[in-house]
BABABA-713880 format. One line per 2 residues: for each residue z negated, x negated, y negated of N, C-alpha, C. Coordinates in Angstrom, 2 decimals, always signed. Last residue first. Layout:
BEGIN
Z X Y Z X Y Z X Y  ... .
END
This chain:
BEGIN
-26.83 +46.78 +17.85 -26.43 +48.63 +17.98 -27.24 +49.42 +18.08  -28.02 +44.78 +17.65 -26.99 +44.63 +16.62 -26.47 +46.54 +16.87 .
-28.58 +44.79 +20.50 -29.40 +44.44 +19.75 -29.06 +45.26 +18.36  -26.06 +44.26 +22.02 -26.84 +45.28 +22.39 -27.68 +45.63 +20.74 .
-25.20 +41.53 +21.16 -24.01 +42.77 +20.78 -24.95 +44.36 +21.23  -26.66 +40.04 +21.85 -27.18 +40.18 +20.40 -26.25 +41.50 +20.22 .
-26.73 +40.71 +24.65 -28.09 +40.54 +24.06 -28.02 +40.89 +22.23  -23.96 +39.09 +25.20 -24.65 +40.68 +25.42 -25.84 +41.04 +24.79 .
-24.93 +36.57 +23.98 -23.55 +37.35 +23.63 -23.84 +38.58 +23.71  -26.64 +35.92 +26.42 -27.23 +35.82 +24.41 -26.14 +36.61 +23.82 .
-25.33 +35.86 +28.27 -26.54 +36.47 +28.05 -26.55 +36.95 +26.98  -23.78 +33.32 +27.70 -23.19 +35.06 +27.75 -23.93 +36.26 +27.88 .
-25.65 +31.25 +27.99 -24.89 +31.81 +26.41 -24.34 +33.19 +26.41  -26.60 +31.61 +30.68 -27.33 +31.74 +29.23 -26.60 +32.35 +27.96 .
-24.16 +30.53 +31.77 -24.72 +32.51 +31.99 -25.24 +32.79 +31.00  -23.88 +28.04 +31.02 -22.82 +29.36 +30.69 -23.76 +30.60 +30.63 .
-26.57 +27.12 +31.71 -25.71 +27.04 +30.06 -25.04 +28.25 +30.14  -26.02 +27.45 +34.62 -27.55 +28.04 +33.84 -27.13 +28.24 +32.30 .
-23.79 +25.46 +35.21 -23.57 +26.89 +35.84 -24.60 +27.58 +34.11  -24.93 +23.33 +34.17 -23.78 +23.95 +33.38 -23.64 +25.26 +34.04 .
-26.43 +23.20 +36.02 -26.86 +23.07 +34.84 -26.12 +23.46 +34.31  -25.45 +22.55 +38.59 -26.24 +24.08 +38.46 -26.50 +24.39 +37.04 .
-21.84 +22.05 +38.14 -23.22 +21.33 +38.52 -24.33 +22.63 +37.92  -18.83 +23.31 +39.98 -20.07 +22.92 +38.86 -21.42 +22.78 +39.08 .
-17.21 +22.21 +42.65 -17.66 +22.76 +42.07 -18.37 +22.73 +40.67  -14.13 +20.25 +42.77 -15.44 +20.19 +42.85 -16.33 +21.25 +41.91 .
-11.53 +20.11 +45.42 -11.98 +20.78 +44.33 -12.90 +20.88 +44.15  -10.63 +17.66 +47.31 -11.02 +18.99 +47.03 -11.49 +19.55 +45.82 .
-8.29 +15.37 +47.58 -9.13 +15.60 +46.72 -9.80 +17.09 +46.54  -6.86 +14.40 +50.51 -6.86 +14.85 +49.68 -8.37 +15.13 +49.14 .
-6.37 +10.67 +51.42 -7.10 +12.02 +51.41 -7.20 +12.92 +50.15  -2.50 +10.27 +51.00 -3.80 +9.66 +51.29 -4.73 +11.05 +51.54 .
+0.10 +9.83 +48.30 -0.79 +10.71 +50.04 -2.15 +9.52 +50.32  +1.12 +10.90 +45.79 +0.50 +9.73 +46.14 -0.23 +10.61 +47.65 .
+4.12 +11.37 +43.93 +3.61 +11.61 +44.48 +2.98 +10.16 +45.21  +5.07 +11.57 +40.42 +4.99 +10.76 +41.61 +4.23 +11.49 +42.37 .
+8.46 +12.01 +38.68 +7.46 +13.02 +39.28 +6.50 +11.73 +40.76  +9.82 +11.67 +35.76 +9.41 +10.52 +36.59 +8.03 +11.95 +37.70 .
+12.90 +11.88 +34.02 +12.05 +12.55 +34.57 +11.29 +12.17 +35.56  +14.44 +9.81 +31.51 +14.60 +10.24 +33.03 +12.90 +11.18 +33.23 .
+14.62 +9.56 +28.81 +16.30 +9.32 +29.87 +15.84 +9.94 +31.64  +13.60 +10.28 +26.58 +12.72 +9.16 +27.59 +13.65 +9.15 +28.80 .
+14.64 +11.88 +25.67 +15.11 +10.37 +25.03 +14.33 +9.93 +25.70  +13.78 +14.46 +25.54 +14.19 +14.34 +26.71 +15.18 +12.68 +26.39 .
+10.52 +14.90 +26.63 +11.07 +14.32 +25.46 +12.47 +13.82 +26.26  +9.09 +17.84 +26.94 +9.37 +16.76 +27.31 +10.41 +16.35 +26.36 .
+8.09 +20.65 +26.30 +7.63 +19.61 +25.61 +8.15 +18.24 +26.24  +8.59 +22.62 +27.85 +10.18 +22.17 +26.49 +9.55 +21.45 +26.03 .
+6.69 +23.23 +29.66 +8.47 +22.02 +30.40 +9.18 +21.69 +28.79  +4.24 +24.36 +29.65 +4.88 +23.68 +28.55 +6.07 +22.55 +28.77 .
+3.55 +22.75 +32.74 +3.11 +23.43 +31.51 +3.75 +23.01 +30.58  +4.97 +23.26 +35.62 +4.69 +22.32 +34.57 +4.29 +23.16 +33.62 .
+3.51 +23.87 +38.63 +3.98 +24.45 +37.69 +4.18 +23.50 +36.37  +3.71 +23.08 +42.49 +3.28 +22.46 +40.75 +3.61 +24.06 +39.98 .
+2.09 +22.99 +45.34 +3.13 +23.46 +44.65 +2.25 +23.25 +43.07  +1.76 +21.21 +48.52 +1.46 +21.65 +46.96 +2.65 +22.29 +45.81 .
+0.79 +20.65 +51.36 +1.85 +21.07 +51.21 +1.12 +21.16 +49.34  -0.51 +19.13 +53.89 +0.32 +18.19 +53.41 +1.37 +18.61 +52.36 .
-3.03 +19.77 +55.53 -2.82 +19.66 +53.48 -1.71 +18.87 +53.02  -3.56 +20.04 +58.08 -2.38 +19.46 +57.14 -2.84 +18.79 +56.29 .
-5.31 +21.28 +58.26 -5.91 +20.54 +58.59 -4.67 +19.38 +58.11  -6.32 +24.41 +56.34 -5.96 +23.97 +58.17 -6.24 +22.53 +57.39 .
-6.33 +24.51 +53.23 -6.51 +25.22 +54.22 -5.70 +24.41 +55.75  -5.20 +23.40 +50.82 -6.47 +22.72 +51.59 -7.06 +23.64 +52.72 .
-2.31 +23.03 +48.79 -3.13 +23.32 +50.16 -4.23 +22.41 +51.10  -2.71 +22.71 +45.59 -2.87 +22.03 +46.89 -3.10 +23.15 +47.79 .
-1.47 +23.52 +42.85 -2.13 +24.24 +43.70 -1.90 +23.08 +44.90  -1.41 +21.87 +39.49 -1.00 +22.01 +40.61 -2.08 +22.38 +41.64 .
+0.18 +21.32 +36.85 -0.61 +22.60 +37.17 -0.15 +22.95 +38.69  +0.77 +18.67 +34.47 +0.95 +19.43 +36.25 +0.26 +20.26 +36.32 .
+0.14 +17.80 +32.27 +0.67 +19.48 +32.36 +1.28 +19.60 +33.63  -0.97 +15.99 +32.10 -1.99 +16.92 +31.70 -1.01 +17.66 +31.84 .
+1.01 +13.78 +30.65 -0.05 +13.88 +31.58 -0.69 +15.17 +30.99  +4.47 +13.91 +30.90 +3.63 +14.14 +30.66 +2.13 +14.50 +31.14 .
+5.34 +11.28 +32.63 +5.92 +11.42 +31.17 +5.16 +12.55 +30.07  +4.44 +10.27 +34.79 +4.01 +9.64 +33.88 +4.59 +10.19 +32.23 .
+3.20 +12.88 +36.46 +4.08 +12.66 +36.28 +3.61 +11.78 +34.62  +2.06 +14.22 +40.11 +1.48 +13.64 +38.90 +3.28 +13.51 +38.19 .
+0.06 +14.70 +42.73 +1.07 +14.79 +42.46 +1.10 +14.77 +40.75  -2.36 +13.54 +45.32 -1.89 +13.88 +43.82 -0.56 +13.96 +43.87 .
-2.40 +13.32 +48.14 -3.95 +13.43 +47.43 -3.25 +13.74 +46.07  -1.51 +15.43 +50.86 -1.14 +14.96 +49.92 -2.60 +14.41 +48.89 .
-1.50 +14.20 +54.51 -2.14 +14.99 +53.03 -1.74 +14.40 +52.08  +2.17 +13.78 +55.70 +0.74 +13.76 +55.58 -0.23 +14.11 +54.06 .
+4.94 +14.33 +55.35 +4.58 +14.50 +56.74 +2.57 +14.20 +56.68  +5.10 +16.95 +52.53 +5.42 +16.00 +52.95 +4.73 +15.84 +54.25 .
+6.00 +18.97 +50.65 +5.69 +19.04 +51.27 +5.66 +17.85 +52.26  +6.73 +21.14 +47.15 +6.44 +19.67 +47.81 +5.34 +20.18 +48.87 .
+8.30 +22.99 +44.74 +7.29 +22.33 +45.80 +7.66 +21.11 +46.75  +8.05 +23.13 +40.96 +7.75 +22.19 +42.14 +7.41 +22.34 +43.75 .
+9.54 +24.43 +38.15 +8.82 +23.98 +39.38 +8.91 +23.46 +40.60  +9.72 +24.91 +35.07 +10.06 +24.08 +35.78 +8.98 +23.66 +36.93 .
+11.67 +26.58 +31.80 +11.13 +26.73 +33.60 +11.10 +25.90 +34.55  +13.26 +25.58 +30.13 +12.05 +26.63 +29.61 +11.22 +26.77 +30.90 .
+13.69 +22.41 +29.25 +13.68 +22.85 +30.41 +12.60 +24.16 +29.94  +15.27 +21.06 +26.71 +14.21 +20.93 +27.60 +14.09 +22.29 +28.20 .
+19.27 +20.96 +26.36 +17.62 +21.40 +26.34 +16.57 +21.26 +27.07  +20.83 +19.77 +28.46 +21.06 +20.14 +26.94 +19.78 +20.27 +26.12 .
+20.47 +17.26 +31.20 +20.03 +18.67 +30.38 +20.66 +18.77 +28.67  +21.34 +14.75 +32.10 +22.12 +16.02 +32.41 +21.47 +17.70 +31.45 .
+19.57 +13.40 +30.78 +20.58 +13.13 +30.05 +21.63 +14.47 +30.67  +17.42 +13.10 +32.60 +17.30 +14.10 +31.29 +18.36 +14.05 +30.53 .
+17.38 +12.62 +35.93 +18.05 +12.42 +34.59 +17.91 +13.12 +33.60  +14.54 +12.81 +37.90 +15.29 +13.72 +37.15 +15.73 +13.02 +35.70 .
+13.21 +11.02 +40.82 +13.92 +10.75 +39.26 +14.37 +12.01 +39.13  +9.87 +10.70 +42.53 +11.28 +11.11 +42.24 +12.21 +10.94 +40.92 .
+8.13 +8.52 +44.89 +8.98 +9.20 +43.20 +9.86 +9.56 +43.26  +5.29 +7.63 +46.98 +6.52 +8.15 +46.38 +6.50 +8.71 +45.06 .
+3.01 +5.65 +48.48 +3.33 +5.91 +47.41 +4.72 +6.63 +47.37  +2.57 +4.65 +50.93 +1.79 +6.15 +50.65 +1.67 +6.38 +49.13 .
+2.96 +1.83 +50.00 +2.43 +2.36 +51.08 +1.79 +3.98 +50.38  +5.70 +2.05 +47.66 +4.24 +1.39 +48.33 +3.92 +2.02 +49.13 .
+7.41 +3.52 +46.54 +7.53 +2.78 +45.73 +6.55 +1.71 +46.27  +10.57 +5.67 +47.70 +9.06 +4.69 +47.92 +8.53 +3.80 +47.15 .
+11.90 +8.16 +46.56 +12.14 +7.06 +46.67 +10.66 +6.55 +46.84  +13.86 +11.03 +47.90 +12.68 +10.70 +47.43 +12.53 +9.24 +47.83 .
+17.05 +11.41 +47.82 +16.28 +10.84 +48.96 +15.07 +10.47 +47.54  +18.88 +15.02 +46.88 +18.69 +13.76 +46.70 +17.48 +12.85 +47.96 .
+21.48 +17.39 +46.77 +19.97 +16.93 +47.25 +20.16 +15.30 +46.91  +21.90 +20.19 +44.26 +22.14 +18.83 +44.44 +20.89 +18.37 +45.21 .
+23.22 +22.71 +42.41 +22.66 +22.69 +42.76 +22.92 +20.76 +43.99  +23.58 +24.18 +39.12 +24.09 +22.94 +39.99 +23.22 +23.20 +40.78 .
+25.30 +27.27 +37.13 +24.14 +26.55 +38.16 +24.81 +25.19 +38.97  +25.65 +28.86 +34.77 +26.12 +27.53 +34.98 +24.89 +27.47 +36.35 .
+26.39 +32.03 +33.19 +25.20 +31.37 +34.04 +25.65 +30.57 +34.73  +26.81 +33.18 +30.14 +27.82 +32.59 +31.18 +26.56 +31.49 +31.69 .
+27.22 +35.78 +28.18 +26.49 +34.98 +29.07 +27.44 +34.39 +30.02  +29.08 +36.14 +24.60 +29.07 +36.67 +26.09 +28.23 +35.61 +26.79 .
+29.34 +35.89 +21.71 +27.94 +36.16 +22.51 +27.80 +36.32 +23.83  +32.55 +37.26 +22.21 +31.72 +36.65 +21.70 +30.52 +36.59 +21.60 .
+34.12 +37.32 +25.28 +33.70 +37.83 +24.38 +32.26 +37.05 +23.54  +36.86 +35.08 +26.65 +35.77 +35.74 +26.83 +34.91 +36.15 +25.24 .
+39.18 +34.26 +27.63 +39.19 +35.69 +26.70 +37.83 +36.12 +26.95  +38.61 +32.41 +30.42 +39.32 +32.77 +29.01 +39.05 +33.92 +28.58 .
+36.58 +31.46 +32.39 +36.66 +30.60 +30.61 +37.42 +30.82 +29.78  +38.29 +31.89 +34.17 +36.74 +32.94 +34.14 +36.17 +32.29 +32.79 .
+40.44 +30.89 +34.73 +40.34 +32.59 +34.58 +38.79 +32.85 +33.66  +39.49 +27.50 +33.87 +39.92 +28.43 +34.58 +40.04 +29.35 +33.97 .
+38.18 +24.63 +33.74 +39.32 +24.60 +33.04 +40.12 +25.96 +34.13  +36.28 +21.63 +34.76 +36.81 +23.16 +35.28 +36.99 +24.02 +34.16 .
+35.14 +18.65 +36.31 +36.18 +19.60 +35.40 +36.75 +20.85 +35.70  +32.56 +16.51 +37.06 +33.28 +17.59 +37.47 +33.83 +18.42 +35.89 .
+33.46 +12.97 +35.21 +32.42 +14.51 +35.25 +33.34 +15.31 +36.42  +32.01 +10.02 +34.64 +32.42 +10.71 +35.67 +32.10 +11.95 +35.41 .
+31.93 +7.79 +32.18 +31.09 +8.60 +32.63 +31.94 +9.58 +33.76  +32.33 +4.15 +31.84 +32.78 +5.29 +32.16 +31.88 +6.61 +33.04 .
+31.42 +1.58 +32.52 +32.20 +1.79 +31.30 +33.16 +3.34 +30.94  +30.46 +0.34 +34.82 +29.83 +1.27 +33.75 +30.08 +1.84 +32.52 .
+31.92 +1.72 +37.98 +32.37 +0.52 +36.92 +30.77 +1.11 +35.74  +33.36 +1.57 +41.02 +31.77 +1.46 +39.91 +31.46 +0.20 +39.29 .
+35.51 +4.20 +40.79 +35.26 +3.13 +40.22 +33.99 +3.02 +40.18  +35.44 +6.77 +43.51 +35.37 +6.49 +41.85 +35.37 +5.16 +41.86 .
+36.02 +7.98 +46.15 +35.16 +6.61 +45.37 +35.67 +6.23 +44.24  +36.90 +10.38 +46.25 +36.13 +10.05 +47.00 +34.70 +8.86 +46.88 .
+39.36 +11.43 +45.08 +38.32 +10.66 +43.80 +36.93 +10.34 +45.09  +41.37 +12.96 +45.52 +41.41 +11.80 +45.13 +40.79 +10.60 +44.93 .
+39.72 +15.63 +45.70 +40.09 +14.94 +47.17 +40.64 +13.42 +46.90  +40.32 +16.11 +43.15 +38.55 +16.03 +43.63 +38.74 +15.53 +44.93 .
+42.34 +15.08 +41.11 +41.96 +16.25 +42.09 +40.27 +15.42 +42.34  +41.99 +13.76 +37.92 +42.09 +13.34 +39.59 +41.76 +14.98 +39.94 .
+42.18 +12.45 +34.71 +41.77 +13.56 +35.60 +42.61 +13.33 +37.12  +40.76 +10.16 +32.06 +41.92 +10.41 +33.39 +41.28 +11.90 +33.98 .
+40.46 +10.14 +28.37 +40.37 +10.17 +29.45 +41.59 +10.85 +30.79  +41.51 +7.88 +26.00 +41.87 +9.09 +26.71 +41.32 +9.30 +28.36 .
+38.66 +5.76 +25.24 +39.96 +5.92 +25.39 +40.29 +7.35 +26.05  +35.91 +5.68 +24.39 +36.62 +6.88 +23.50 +38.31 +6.57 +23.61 .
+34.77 +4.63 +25.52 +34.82 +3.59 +24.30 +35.74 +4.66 +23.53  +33.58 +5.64 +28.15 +32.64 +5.65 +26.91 +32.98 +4.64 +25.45 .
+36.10 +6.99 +29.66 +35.86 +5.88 +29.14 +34.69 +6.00 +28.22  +36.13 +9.66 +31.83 +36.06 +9.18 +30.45 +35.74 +7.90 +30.10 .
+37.52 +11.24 +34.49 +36.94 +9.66 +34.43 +37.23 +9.78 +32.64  +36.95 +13.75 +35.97 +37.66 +13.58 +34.97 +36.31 +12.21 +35.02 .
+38.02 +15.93 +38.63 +37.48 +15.04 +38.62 +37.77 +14.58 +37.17  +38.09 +19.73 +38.48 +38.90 +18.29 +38.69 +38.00 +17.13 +38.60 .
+37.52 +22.49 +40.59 +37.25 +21.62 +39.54 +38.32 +20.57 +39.59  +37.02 +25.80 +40.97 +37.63 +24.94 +41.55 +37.78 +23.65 +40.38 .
+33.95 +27.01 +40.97 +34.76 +26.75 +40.18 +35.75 +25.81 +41.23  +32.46 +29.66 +43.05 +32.24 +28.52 +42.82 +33.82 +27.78 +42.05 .
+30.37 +32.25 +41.37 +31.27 +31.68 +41.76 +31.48 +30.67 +41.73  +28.34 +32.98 +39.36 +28.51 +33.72 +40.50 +29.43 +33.55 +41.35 .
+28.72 +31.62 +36.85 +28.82 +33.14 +37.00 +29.06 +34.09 +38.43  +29.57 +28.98 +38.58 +29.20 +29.57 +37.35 +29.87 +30.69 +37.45 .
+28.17 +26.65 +40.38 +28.07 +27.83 +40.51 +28.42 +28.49 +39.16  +28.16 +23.40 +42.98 +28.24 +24.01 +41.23 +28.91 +25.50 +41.27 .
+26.59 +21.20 +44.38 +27.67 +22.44 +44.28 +27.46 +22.68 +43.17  +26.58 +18.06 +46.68 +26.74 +18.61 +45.25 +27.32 +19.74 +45.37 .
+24.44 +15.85 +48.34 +25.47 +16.98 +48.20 +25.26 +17.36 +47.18  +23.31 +13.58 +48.34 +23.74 +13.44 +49.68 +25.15 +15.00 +49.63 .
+23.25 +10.57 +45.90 +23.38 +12.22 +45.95 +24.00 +12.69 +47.41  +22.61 +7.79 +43.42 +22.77 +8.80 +44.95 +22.40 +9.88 +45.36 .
+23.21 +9.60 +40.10 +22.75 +8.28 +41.08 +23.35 +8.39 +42.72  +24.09 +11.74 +38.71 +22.71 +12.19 +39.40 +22.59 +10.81 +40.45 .
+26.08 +10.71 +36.83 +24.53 +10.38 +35.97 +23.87 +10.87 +37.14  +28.15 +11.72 +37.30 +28.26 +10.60 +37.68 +26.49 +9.87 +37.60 .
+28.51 +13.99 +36.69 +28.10 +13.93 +38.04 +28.25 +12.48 +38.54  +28.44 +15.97 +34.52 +28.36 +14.93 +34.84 +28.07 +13.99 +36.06 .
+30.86 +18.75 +33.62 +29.23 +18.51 +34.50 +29.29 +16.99 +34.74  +31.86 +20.97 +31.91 +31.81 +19.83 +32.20 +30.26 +19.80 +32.86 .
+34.31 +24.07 +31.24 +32.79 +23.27 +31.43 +32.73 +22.00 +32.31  +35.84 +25.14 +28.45 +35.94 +24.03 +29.42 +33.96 +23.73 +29.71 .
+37.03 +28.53 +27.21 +36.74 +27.07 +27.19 +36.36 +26.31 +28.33  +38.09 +31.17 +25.01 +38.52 +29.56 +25.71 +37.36 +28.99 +25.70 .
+36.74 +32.39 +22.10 +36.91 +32.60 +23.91 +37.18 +32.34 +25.26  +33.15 +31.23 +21.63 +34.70 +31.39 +21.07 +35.46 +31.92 +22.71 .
+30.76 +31.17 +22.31 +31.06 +31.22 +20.25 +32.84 +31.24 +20.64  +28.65 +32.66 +24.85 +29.93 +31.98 +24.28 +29.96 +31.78 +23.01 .
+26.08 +30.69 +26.18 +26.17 +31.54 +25.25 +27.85 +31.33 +24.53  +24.63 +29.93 +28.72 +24.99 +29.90 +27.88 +25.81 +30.59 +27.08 .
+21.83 +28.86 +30.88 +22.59 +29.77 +30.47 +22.75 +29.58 +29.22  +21.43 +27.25 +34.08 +21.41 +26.87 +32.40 +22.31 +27.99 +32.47 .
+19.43 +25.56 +36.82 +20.12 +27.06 +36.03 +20.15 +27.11 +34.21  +19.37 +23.95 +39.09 +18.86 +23.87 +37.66 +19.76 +25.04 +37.47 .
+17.31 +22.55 +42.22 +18.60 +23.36 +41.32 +18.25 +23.48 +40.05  +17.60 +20.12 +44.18 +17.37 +20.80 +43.22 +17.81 +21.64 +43.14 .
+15.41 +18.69 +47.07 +17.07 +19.34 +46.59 +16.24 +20.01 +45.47  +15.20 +15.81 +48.92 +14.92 +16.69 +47.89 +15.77 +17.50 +47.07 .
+13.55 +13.99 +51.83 +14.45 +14.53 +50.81 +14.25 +15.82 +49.53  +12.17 +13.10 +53.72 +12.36 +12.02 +52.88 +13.33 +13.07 +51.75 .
+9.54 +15.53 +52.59 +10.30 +14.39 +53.09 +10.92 +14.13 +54.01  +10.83 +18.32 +50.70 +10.91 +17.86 +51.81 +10.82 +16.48 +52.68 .
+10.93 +19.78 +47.28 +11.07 +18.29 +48.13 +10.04 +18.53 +49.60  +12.74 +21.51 +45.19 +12.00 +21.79 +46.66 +11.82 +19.92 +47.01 .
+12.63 +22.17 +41.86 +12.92 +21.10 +42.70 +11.88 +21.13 +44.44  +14.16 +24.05 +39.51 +13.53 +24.12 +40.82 +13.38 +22.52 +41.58 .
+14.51 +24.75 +35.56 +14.70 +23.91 +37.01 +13.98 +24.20 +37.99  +16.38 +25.97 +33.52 +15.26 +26.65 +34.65 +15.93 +25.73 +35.74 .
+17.17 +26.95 +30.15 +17.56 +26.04 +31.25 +16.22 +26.03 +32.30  +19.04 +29.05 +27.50 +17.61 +28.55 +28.69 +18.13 +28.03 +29.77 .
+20.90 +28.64 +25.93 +19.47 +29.22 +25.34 +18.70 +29.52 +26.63  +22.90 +26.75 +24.78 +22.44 +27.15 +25.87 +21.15 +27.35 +25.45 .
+26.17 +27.06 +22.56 +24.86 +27.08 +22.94 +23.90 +27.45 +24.45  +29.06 +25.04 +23.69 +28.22 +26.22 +23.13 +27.02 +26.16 +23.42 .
+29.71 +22.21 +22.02 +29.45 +22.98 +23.22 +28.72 +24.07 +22.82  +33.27 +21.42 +20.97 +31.89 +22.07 +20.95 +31.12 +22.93 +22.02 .
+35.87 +21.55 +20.74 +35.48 +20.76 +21.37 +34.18 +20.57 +21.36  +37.09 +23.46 +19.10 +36.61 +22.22 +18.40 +35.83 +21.43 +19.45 .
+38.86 +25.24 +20.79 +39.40 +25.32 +19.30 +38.60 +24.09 +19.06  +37.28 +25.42 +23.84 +38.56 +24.73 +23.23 +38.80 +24.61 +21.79 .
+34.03 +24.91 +23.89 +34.89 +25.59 +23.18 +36.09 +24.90 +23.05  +32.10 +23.78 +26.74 +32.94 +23.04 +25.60 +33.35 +24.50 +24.89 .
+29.36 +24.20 +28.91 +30.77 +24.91 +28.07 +31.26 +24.27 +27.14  +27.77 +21.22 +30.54 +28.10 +22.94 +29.76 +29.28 +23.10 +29.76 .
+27.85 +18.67 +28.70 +26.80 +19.27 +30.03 +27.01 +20.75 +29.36  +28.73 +15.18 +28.42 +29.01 +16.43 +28.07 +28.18 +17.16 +29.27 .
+26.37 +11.95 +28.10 +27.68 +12.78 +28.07 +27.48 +14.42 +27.94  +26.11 +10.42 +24.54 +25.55 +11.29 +25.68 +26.61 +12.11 +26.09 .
+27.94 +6.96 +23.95 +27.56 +8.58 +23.63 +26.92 +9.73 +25.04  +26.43 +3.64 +24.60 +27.48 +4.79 +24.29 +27.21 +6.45 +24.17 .
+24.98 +2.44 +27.22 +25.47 +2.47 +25.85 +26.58 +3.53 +25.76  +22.27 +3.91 +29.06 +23.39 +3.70 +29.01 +24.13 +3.01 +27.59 .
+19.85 +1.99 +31.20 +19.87 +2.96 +29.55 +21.83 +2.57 +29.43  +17.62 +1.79 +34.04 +18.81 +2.25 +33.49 +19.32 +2.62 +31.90 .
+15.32 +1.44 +35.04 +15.28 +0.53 +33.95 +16.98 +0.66 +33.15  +14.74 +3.82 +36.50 +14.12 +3.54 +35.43 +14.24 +2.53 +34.63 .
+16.99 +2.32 +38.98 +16.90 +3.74 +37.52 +16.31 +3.54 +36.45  +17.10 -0.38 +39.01 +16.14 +0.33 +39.26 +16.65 +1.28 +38.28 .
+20.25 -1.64 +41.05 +19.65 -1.57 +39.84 +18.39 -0.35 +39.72  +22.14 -1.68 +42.97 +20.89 -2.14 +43.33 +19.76 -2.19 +41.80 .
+25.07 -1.79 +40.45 +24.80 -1.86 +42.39 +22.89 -2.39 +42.59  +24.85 -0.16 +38.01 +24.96 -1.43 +38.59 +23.91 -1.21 +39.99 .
+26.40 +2.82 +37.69 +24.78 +2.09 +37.58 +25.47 +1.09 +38.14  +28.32 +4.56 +37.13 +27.74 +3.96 +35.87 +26.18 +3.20 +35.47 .
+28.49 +5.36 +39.40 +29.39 +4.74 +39.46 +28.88 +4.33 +37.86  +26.32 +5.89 +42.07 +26.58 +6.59 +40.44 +27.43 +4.89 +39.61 .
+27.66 +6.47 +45.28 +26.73 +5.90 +44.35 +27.24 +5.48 +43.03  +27.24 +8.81 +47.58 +28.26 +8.54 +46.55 +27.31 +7.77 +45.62 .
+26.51 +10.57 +50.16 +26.01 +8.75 +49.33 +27.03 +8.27 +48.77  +29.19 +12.63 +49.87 +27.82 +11.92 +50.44 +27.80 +10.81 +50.44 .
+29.63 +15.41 +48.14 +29.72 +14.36 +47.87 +28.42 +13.36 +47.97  +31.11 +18.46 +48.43 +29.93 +18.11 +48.67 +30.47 +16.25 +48.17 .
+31.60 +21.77 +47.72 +32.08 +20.89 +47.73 +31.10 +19.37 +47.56  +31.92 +24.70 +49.78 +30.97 +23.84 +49.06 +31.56 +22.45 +48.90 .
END
């Protein structure tokens, strides 16, 4: 496993708030390249996980893609996941032996380093950092052929106030919005929400309210390919305090419903 601890994202300025991060210059590369034009092939589904544990949080993301030619190069950016306590990378069931590749975002030739070279990158911002891998398993491959990319990466859930936390997901590492994307979360006290400012209304989230914890929830996002992924980052908050039980219906609306479904049976009897 090749790992890389509190390595800090060499295209952020030292102590700078993510969210106020915007890069200049071109989005970097994420995938399969095609040698013949330097094109990335298509990725026709991307499936994120994110376990969080406090204080920490590990992902994984699974992107599959699609060959168009038989050569080629996959790139991973690994300069864009900020501070990062470990990093692996998985494609097709194996782990790639990589290089380090420093690109200039002004479109000078880029450098390549072993990966034992590169411990501390430059932190500079004038340059995107990727893992490079350039092997057996990227040649002569058949056309339409699958090729399943996985990262997997922990990170430190960030505080923002008393019994306030956030997490960041770069949207600049995805190709596509996300067809699959879930959540658990577990932290040292009840949770009262789990939320996300980018889209409201599509947490779909189960609390535990059994024993005496409740410190555990699991999400589902609804509709993950609706995120926008030019809003640069993925904002998930969590808020502890007492949790919020689930409130029944009021007898009146209970009496409405039955009524109307009454009347439903009633006229479909009637009508025969």
């Amino acid at each position: 496993m090749q790992e890389m601890r509190n390595r800090k994202n060499p295209a952020r300025r030292a102590g700078a708030d993510p969210r106020n991060f915007k890069r200049d210059g071109p989005k970097p590369k994420i995938g399969v390249y095609g040698m013949h034009d330097g094109k990335m092939f298509p990725c026709t589904k991307v499936k994120i996980h994110l376990d969080i544990k406090k204080p920490n949080a590990n992902i994984t993301i699974d992107y599959t893609f699609r060959a168009t030619f038989r050569d080629g190069e996959l790139y991973f950016p690994i300069s864009e996941l900020g501070n990062i306590g470990s990093f692996k990378w998985i494609l097709n069931g194996e782990q790639p032996v990589g290089m380090m590749e420093q690109a200039p975002i002004d479109g000078s030739e880029p450098m390549r380093y072993s990966l034992q070279q590169c411990d501390n990158p430059p932190t500079d911002v004038e340059s995107i950092y990727y893992y490079y891998h350039k092997g057996e398993s990227l040649k002569d491959m058949e056309d339409g052929q699958k090729l399943k990319f996985r990262i997997q990466y922990s990170s430190r859930i960030m505080k923002e106030a008393k019994g306030k936390y956030c997490w960041l997901l770069p949207l600049n590492i995805l190709p596509r919005p996300p067809d699959e994307f879930t959540i658990d979360c577990q932290m040292t006290k009840p949770i009262k929400k789990i939320d996300t400012p980018n889209m409201k209304n599509h947490f779909l989230v189960t609390y535990n309210y059994k024993g005496e914890a409740r410190n555990k929830a699991s999400v589902i996002v609804v509709e993950p390919e609706t995120i926008q992924l030019e809003h640069e980052l993925f904002i998930v908050t969590i808020e502890l305090g007492k949790a919020i039980k689930p409130q029944c219906a009021d007898p009146v609306s209970l009496l409405v419903f039955f009524s109307f479904i009454g009347l439903i049976v009633f006229c479909s009897v009637f009508q025969k």
